[in-house]
PDB file with SEQRES, HELIX, SHEET and CRYST1 records, atoms N, CA, C and O in Angstrom:
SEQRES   1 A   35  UNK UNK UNK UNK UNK UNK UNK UNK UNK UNK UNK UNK UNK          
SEQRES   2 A   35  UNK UNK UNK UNK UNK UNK UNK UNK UNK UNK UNK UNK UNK          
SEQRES   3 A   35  UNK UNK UNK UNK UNK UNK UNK UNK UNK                          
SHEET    1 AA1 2 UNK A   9  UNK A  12  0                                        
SHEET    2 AA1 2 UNK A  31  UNK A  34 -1                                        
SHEET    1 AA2 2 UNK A  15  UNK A  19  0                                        
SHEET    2 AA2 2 UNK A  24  UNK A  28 -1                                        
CRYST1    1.000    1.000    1.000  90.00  90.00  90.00 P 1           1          
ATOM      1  N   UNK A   1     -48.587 -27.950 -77.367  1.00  0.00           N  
ATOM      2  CA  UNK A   1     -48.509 -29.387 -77.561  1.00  0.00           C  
ATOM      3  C   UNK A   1     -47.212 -29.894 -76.935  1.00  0.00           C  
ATOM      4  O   UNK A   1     -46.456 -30.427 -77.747  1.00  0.00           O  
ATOM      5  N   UNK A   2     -46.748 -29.843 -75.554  1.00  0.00           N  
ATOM      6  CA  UNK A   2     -46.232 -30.727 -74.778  1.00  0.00           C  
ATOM      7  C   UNK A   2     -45.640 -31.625 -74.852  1.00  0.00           C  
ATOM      8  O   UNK A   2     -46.392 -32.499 -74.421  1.00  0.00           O  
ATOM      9  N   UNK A   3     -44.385 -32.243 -75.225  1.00  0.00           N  
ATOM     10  CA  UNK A   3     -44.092 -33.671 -75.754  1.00  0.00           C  
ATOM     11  C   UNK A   3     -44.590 -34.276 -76.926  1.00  0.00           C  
ATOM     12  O   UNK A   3     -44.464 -35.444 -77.295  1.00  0.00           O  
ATOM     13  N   UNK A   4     -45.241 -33.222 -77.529  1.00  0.00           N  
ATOM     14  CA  UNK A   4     -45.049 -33.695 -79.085  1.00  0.00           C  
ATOM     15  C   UNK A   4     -44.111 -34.241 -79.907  1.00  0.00           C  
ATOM     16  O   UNK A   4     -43.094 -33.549 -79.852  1.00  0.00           O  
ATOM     17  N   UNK A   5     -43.971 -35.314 -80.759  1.00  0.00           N  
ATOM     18  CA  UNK A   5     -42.566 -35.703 -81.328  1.00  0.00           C  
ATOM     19  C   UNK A   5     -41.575 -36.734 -80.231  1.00  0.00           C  
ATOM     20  O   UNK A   5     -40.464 -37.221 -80.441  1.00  0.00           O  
ATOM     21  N   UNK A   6     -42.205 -36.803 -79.368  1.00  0.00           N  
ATOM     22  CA  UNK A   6     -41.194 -37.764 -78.118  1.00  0.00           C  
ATOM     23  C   UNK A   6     -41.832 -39.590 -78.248  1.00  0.00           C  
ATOM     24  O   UNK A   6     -42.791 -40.065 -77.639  1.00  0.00           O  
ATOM     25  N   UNK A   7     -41.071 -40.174 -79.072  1.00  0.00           N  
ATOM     26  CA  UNK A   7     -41.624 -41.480 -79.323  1.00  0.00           C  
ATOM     27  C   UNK A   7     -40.864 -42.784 -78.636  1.00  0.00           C  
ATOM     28  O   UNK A   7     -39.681 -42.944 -78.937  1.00  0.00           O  
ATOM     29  N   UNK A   8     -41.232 -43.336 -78.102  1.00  0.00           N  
ATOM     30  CA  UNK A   8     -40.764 -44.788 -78.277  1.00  0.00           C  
ATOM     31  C   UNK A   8     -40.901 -46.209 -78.800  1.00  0.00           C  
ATOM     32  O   UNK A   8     -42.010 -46.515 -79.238  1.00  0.00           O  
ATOM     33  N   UNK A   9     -39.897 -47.155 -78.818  1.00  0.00           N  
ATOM     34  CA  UNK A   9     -39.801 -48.194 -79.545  1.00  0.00           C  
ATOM     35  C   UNK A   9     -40.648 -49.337 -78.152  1.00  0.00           C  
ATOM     36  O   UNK A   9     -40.210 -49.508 -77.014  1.00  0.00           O  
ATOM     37  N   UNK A  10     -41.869 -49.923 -78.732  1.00  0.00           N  
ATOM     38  CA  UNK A  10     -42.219 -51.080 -77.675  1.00  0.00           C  
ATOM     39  C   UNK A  10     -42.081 -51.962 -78.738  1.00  0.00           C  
ATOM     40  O   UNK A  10     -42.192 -51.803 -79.953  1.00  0.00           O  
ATOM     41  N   UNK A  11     -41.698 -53.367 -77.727  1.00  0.00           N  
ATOM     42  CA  UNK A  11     -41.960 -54.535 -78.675  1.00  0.00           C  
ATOM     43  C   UNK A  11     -43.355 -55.500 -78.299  1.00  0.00           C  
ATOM     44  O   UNK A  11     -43.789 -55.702 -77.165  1.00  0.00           O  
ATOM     45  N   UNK A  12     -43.804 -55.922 -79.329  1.00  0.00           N  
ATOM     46  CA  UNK A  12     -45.248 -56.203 -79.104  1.00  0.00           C  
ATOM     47  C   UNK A  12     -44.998 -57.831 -79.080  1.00  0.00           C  
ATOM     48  O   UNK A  12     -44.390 -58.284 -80.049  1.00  0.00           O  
ATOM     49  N   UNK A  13     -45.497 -58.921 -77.855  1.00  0.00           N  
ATOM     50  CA  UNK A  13     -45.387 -59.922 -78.151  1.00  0.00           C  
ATOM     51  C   UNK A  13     -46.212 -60.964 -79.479  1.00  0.00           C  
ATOM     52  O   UNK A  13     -47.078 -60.537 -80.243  1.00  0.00           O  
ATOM     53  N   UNK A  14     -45.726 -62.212 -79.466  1.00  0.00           N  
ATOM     54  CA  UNK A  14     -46.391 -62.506 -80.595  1.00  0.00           C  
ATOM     55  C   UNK A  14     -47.540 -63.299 -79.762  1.00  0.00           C  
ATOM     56  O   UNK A  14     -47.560 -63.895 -78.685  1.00  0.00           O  
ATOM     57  N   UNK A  15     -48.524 -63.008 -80.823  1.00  0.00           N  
ATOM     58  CA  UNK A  15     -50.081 -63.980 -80.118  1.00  0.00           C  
ATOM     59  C   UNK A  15     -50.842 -63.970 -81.034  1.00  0.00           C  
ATOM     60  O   UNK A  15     -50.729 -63.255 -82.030  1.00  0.00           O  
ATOM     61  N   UNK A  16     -52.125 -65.131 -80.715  1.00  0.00           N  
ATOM     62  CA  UNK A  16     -53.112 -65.602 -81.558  1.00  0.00           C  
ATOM     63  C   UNK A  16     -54.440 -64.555 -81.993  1.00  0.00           C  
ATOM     64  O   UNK A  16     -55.416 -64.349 -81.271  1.00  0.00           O  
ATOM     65  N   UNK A  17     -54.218 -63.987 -83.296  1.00  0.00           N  
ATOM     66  CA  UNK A  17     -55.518 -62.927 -83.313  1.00  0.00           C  
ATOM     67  C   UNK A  17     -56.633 -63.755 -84.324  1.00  0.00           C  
ATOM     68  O   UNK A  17     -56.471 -64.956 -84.542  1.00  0.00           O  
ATOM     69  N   UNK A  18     -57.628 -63.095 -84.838  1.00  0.00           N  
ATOM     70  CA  UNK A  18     -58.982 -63.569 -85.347  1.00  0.00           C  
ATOM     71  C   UNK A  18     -59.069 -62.932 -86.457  1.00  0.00           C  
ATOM     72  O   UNK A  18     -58.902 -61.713 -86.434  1.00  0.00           O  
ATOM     73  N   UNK A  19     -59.401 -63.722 -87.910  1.00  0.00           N  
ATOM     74  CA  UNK A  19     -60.048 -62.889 -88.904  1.00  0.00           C  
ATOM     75  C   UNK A  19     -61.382 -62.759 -89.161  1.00  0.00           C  
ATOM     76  O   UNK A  19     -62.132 -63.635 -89.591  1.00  0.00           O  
ATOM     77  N   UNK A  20     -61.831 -60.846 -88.685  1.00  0.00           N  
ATOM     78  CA  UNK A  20     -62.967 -60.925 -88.651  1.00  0.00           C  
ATOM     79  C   UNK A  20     -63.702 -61.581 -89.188  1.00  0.00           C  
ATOM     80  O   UNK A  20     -64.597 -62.238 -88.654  1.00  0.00           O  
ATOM     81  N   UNK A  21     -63.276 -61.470 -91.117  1.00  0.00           N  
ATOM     82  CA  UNK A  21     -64.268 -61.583 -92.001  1.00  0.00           C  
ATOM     83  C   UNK A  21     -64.533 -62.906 -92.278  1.00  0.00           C  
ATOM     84  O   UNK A  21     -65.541 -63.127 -92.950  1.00  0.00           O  
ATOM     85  N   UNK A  22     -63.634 -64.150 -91.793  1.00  0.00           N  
ATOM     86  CA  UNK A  22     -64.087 -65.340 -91.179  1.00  0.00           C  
ATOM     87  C   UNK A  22     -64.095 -66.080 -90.243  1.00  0.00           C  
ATOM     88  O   UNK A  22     -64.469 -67.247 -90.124  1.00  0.00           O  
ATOM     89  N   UNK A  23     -63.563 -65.201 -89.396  1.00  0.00           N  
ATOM     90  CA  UNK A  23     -63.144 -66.134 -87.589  1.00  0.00           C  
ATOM     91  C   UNK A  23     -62.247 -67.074 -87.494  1.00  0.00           C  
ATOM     92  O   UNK A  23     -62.244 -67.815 -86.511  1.00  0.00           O  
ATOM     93  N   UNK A  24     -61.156 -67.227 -88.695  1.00  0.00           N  
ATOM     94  CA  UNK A  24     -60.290 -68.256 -88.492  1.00  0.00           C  
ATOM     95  C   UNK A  24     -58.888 -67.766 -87.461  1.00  0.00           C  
ATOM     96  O   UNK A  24     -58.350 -66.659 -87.423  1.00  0.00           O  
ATOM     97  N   UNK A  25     -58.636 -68.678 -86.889  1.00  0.00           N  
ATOM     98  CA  UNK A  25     -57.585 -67.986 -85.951  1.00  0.00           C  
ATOM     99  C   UNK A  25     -56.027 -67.977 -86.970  1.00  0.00           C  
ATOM    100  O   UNK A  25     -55.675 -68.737 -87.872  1.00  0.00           O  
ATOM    101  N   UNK A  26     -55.352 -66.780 -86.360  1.00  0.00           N  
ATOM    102  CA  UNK A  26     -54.172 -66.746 -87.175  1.00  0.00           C  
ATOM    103  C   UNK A  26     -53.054 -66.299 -86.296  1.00  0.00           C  
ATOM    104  O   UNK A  26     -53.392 -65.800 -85.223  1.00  0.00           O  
ATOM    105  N   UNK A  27     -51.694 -66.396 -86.581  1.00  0.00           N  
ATOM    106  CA  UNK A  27     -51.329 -66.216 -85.722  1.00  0.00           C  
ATOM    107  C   UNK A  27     -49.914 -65.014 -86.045  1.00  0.00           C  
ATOM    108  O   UNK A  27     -48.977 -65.003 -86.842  1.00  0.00           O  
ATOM    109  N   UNK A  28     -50.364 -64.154 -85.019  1.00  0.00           N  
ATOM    110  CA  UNK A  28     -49.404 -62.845 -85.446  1.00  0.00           C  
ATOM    111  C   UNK A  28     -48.254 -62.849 -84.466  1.00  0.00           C  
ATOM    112  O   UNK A  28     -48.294 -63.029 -83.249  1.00  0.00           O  
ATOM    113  N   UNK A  29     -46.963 -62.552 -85.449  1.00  0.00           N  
ATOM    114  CA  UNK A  29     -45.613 -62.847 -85.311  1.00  0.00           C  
ATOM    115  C   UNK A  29     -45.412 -61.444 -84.316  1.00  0.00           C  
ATOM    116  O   UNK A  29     -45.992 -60.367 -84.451  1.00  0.00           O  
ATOM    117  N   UNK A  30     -44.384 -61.833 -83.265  1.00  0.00           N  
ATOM    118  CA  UNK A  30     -43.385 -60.329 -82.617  1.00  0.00           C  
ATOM    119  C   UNK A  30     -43.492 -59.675 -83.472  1.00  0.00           C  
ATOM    120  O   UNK A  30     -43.780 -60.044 -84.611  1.00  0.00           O  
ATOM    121  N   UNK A  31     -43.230 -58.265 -83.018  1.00  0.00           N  
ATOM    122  CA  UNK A  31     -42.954 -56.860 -83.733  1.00  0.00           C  
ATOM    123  C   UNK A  31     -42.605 -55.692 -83.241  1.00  0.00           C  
ATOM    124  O   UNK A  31     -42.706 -55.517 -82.027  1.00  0.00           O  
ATOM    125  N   UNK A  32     -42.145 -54.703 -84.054  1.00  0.00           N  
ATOM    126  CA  UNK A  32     -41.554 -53.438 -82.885  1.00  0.00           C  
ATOM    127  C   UNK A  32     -42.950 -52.749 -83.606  1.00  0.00           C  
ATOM    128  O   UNK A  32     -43.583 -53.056 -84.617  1.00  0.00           O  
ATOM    129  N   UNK A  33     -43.091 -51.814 -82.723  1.00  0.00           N  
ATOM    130  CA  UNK A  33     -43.730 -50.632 -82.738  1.00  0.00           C  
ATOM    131  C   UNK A  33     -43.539 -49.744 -82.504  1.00  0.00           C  
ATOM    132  O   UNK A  33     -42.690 -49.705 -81.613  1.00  0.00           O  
ATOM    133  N   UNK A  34     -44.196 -47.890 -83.121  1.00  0.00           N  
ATOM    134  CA  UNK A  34     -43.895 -46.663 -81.981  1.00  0.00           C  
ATOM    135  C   UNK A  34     -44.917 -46.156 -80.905  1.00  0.00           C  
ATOM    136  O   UNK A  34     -46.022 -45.722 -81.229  1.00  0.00           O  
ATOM    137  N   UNK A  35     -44.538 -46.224 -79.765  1.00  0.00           N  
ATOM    138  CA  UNK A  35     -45.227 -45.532 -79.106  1.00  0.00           C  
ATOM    139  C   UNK A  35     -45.453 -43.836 -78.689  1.00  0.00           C  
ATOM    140  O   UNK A  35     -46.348 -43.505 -77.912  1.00  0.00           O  
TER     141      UNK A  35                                                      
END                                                                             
């Protein structure tokens, strides 16, 4: 397993997503993530 354990930090912009369970639009804030 090759680069197992080797992570990085992306930052995810913020944008408009959907709630499935009623289709209302919502809107999701910046965030970090690991990649």
């Amino acid at each position: 397993m090759s680069g197992f354990g080797t992570f990085s930090v992306v930052k995810r912009k913020a944008r408009i997503g959907r709630n499935p369970k009623t289709g209302e639009a919502i809107r999701i804030l910046m965030h970090s993530t690991m990649n």
